[in-house]
C-alpha positions in Angstrom: 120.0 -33.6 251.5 123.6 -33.3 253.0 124.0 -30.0 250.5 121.2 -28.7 251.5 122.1 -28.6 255.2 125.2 -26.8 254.7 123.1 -24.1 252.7 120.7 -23.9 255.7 123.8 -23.9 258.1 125.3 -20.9 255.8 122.3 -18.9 256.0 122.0 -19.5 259.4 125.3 -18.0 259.6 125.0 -15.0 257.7 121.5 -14.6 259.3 123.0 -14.3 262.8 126.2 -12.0 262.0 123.3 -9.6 260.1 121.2 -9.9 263.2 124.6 -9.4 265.5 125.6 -6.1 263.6 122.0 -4.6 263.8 122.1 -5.3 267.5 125.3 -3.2 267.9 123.7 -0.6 265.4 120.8 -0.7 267.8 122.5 -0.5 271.0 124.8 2.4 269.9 121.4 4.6 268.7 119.6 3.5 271.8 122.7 4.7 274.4 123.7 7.9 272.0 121.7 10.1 274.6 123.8 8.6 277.1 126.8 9.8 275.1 125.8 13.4 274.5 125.2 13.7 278.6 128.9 12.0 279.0 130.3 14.7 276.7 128.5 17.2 277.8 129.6 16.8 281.6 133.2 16.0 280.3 135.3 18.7 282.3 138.8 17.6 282.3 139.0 15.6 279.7 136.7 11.9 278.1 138.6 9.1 276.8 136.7 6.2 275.0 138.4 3.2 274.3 136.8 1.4 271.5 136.5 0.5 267.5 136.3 4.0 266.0 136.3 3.0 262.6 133.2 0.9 263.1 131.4 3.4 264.6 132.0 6.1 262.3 130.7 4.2 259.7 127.8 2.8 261.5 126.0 6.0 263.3 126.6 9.2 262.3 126.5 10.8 266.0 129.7 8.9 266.4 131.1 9.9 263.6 130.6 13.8 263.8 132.6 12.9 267.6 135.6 11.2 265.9 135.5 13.9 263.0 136.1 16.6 265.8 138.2 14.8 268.0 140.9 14.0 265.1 140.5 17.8 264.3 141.3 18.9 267.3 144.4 16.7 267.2 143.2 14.8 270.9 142.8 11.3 269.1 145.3 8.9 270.1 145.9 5.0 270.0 147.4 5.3 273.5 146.3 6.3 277.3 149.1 6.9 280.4 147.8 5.9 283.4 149.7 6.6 286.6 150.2 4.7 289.5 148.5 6.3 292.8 151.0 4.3 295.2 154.3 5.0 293.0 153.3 7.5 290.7 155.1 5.6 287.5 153.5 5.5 284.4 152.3 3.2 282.0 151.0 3.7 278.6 147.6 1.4 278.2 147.5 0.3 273.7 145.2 -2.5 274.0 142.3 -3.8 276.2 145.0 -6.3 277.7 147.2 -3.8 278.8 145.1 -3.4 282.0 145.5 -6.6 282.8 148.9 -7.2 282.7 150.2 -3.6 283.5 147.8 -2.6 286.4 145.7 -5.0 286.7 145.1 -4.7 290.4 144.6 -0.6 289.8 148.1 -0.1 290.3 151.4 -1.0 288.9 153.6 -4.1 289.1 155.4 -3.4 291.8 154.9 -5.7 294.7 152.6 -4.5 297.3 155.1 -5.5 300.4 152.5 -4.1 303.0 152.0 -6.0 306.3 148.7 -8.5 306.4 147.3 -8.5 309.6 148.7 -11.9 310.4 152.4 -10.1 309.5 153.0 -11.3 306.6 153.9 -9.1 303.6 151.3 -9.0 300.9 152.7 -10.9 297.7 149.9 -9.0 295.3 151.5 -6.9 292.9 150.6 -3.3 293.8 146.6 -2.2 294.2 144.3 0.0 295.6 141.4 -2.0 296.6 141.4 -3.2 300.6 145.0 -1.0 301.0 145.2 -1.3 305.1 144.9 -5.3 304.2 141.8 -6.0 306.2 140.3 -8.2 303.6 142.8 -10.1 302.2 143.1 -13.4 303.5 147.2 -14.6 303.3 148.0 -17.4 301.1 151.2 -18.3 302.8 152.1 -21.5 304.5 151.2 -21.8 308.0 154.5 -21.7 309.9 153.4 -23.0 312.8 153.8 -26.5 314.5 150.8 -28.5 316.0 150.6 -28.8 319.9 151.5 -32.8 319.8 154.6 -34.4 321.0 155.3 -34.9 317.7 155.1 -31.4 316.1 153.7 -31.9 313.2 154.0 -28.9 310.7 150.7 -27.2 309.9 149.1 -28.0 306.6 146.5 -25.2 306.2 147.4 -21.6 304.5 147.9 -18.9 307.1 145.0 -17.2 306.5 142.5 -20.5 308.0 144.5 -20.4 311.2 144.8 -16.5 311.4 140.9 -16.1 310.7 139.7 -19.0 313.5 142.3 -18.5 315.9 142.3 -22.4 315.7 144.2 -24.4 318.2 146.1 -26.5 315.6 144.9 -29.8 316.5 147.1 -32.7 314.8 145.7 -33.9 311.4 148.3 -36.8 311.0 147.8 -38.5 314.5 
């Protein structure tokens, strides 16, 4: 019984990667209209990032495209992209790349721009919320509560900022 189980998990197996790959053949014939209109409105330039091999061998739209591209000599394992802020470049090889070299839509370089509370923005650099008006600051709050005792503030700066709370002593 135990030997037939692992046949039934096997062909389970081999049953679902068959049904996985006709899914992506299916998806990539469906949405091959959806390319042609992307190429066709293309002006300055189209860069897809993605498994070329596969898709050359699995729809033949997609292989005429990567048959013409590598013609023209535009196919390349690489894309620059360049910093809005600081206008560096980096070059982008894998998936990953965006995450660790612009991750925020900009470069690494620290932001350094002033939160509304003051503080200097510790996110590397980004262009999403650049006048700082959503971002709430994740620094200590430097402030003292109103007690005799003065009790340091335990809250990030951004939940006193936001309220305007009165810091009312949490330790008495």
């Amino acid at each position: 019984m135990k030997d037939m189980e692992k046949i039934m998990v096997l062909l389970f197996k081999v049953l679902t990667i068959i049904k996985v790959k006709k899914m992506i053949l299916l998806f990539y014939r469906l949405f091959q209209n959806r390319v042609c209109v992307a190429l066709s409105r293309a002006k300055d330039g189209l860069f897809v990032i993605g498994n070329f091999d596969f898709l050359s061998k699995n729809c033949e739209m997609w292989k005429e495209i990567c048959k013409s591209v590598k013609e023209a000599g535009a196919f390349t394992n690489e894309l620059t992209v360049r910093c809005q802020m600081h206008q560096n470049e980096q070059i982008i090889q894998h998936y990953n790349d965006f995450d660790t070299k612009c991750r925020e839509g900009g470069c690494n370089i620290p932001c350094n721009g002033r939160l509304e509370c003051g503080h200097q923005c510790i996110k590397p650099c980004h262009v999403e919320d650049m006048d700082h008006t959503k971002q709430n600051c994740l620094k200590s709050c430097e402030r003292k509560c109103e007690s005799e005792f003065q009790h340091p503030c335990t809250k990030d700066c951004w939940q006193v900022w936001i309220f305007e709370a009165l810091l009312i002593c949490e330790m008495i």
